[in-house]
C-alpha positions in Angstrom: 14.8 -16.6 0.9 11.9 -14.4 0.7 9.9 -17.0 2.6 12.4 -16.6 5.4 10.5 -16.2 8.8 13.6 -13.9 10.1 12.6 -11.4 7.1 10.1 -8.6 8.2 10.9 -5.1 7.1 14.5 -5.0 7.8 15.2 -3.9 3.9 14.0 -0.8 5.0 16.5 0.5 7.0 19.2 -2.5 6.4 19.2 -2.3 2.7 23.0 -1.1 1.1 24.3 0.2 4.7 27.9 0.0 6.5 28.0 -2.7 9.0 31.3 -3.3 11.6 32.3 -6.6 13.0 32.2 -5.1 16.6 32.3 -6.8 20.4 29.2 -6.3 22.1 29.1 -3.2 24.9 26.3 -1.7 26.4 24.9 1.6 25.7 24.2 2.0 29.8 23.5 0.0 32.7 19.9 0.3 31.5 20.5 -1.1 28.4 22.4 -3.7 28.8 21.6 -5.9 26.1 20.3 -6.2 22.3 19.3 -8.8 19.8 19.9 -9.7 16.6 17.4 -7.5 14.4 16.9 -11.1 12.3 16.3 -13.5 14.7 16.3 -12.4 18.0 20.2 -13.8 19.6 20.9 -11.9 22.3 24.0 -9.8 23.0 25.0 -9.1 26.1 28.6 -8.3 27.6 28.3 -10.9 30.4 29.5 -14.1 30.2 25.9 -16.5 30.1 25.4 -19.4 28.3 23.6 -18.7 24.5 25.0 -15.4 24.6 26.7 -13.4 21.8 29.6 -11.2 22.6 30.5 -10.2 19.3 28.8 -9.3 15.7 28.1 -7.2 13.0 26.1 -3.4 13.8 25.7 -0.5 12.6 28.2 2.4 12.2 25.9 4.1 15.7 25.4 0.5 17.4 22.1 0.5 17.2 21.0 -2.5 14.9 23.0 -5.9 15.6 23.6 -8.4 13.4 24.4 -12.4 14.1 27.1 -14.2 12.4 24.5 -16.4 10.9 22.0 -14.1 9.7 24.9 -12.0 8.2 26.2 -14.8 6.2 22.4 -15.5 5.2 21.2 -12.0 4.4 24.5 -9.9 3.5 24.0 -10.6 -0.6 20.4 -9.7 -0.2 21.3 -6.9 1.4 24.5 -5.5 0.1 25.9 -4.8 3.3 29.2 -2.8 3.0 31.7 -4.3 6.1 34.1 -1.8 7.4 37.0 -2.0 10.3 36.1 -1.5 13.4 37.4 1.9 14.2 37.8 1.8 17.8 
């Protein structure tokens, strides 16, 4: 796991912290997209093929997280999964 090529210094800021199972919206029409902090998916809201539409973020929505690297990472992690509250 420590060999992991998605692993770079995500512990840093990931480590222990709140994560929401959340669909995919952008922030603006500038940024209309973001990528799986792990290995790179993209989410967008648009309907493309190899394109996420839902996943796990952060409470602000700025670090997304893929189905798979969540299920790979979150006991490494410790990640805390709360309701989405909207």
């Amino acid at each position: 796991m420590d060999n992991d090529w998605r692993l770079t210094n995500q512990m840093k800021y990931l480590k222990g912290v709140r994560l929401i199972w959340r669909t995919y919206t952008p922030k603006s029409e500038r940024w209309d997209h973001d990528h799986c902090v792990f290995c790179f998916a993209k989410f967008m809201s648009q309907d493309l093929p190899g394109i996420l539409h839902e996943g796990y973020c952060t409470e602000d929505q700025y670090y997304w997280i893929c189905q798979t690297c969540f299920d790979g990472f979150k006991d490494k992690l410790g990640w805390e999964v709360s309701e989405d509250p909207g």
